[in-house]
Structures are given as structure tokens and as C-alpha cells.
C-alpha positions as CSV (number, residue, x, y, z in Angstrom):
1,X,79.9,111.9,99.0
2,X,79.3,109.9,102.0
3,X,82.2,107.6,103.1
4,X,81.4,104.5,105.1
5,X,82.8,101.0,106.2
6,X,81.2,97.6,106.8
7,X,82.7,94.7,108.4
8,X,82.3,91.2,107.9
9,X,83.1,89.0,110.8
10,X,82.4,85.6,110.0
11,X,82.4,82.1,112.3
12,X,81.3,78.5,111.9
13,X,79.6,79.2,108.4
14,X,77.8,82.1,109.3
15,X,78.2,86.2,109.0
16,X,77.5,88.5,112.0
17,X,74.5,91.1,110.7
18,X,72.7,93.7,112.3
19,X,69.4,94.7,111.5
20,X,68.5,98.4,111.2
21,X,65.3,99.7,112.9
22,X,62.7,100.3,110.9
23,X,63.3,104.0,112.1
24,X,66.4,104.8,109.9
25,X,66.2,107.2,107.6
26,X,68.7,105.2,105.1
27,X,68.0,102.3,104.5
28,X,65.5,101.1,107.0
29,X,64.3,98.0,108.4
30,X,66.8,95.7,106.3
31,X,69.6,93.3,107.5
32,X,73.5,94.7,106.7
33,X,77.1,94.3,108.3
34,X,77.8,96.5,111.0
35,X,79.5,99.8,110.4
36,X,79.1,103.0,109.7
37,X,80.9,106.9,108.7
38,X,84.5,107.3,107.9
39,X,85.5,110.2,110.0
40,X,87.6,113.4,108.7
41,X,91.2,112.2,109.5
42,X,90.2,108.6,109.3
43,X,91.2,105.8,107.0
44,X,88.5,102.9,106.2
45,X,90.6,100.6,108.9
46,X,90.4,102.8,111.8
47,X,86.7,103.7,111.3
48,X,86.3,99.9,110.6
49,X,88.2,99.5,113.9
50,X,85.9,102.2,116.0
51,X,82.8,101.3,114.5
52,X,83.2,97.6,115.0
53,X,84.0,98.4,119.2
54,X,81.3,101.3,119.2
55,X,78.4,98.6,117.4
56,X,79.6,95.5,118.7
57,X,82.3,95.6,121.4
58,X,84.7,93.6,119.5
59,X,88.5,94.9,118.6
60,X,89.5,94.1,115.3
61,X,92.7,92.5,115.0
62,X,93.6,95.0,112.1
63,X,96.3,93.0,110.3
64,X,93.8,90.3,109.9
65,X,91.2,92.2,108.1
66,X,91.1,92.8,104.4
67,X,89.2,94.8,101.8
68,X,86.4,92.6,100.0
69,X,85.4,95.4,97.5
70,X,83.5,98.4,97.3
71,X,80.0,99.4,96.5
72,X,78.6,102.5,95.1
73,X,74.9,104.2,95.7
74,X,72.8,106.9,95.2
75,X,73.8,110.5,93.1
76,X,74.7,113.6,93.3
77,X,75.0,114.9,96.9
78,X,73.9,111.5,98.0
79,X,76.4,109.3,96.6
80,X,77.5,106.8,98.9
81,X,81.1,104.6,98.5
82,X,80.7,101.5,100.7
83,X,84.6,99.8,101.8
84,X,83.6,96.4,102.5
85,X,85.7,94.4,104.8
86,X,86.1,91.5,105.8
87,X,87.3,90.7,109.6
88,X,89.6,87.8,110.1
89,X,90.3,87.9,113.5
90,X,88.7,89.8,116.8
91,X,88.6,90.0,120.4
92,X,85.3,90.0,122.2
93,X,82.2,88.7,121.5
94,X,79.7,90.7,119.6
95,X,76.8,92.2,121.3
96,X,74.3,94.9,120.1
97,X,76.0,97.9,121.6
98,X,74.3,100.6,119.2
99,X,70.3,99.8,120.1
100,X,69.3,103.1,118.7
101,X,70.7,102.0,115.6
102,X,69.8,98.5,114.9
103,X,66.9,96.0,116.7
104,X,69.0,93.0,116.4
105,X,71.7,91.3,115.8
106,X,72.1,87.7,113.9
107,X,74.5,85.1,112.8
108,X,73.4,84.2,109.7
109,X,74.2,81.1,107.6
110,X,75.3,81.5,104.5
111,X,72.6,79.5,102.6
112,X,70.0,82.1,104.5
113,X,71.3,85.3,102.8
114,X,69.7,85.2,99.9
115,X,66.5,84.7,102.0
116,X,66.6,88.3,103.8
117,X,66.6,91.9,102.8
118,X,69.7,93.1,102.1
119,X,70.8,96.9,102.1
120,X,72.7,96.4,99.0
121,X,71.5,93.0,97.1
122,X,75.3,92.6,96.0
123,X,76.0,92.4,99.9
124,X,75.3,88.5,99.7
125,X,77.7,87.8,96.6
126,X,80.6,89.2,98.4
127,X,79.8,87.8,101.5
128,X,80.1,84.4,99.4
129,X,83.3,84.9,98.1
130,X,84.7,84.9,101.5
131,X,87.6,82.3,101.7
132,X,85.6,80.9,104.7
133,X,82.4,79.5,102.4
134,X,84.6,78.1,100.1
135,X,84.4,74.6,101.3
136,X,80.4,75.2,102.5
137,X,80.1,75.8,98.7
138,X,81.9,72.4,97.4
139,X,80.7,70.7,99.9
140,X,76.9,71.9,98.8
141,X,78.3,71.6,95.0
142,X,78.8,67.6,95.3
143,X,76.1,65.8,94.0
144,X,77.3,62.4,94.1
145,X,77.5,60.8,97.8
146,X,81.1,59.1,96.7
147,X,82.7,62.5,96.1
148,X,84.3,64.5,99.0
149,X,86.8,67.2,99.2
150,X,90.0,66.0,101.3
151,X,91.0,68.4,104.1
152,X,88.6,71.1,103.6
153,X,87.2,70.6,107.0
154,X,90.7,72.1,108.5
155,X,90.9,74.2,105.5
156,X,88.8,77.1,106.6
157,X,86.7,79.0,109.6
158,X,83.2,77.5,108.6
159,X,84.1,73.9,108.3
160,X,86.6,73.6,111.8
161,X,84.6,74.8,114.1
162,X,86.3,77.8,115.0
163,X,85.0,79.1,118.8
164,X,85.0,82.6,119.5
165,X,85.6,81.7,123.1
166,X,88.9,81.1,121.9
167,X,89.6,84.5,121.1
């Protein structure tokens, strides 16, 4: 069984992904959160920790991050248990420091997920459950131009603004 964490770091309505060169052997040209093998002598935080500096050269703040869920793929020999995380608060601003793994990197709105290949299609369903798209949801749930949701603005990360810079 293969072992590995993602991260989701998430600002002003959109999610940080990287894209994978279409030169991977798993999973190849497709967009996913950064991250990658839980070492021996690990746990899922400190290889969300080193993998998060090693891909993007951002530390973690590791009290802030917390486990979204896990995902399961493949059999057998090639069973694969995904830890997704998501990333509260970091230090640094992200930059593509893995080239020979991914082509790119990309904020990406949330309304643009569904539009993109995924590594795991249930990747964009957790990545909506996030605390942080709970008002972009309402706010794209109102129908009726008289109805809007007090204080959400200041509520979360995607509606205030939040500036990395500030980090």
C-alpha cells in the first residue's frame, strides 16, 4: 500500500493545484493538490509539512491544518490511501519548486473545478466542503436579488479578501 498526503491551501475563493506532466507514470497530465509519499517514520502532517516546502516553498502552520478525508485507489499491490488536508494557514508564497514533477501551478476558482481533470473526481467535492466556499456557495445559491446572507463576507477566507502578503 502506498501512503500519500495532499494539501489544500486555499485563498480568495480559489485552491492552489499543480498540474502533473504529462510524463508521470501515475496519474499523468491531470490537475491535483500538491503532495506526495508518506515517509517510513512519518506521520501524514510531517510529510504534509515536507512535501508542501519541497513542492511549493511554503511552511505549513501545522496547528492550522486539518484532515478533510481520505481516498482509496487501485488493488492489490497498488492500493493507494490518499490523507487529504486541508491548509489553514502558511508562510511563503507558493511557487513551482518540483518542475520535474508538475508543468504548472494554478489558483483555481472554485466554480472551475468541475471544469478540469481531476486525479481523483471526488477531489472537487471535498475541495467544496471546505469552510472557506461556504459563503461562495450561498452566495451562488440566492436566486432572488432581495436575499443576502449578513456577515458572510467577514465570515470566511474566500469572501474577505485574505492576502497572502500578509502572511
Amino acid at each position: 500500500m502506498h501512503v500519500v498526503v495532499t494539501g489544500a491551501l486555499v485563498e480568495n475563493g480559489a485552491v492552489l493545484l499543480v498540474h502533473r506532466r504529462p510524463t508521470k507514470r501515475a496519474y499523468p497530465d491531470v490537475w491535483d493538490l500538491p503532495g506526495g509519499q508518506v515517509e517510513a517514520g512519518e506521520s501524514e502532517l510531517q510529510a504534509l509539512a515536507r512535501e508542501m516546502h519541497e513542492e511549493l516553498g511554503v511552511h505549513i502552520v501545522a496547528e492550522s491544518a486539518s484532515r478533510l478525508g481520505v481516498l482509496h485507489a487501485g488493488s492489490g499491490e497498488d492500493v493507494l490511501h490518499v490523507g487529504v488536508w486541508q491548509i489553514g494557514d502558511w508562510v511563503g508564497s507558493p511557487t513551482n519548486r518540483a518542475p520535474e514533477e508538475h508543468d504548472d501551478i494554478a489558483w483555481v476558482g472554485i466554480s472551475e473545478l468541475g471544469g478540469l481533470p481531476l486525479v481523483h473526481g471526488v477531489l472537487a467535492a471535498m475541495v467544496h466542503s471546505l469552510p472557506e466556499f461556504e459563503c461562495v456557495r450561498r452566495h451562488s445559491d440566492v436566486t432572488d436579488s432581495n436575499q443576502h446572507d449578513r456577515g458572510t463576507k467577514t465570515d470566511c477566507r474566500a469572501c474577505a479578501g485574505t492576502d497572502s502578503s500578509s502572511r
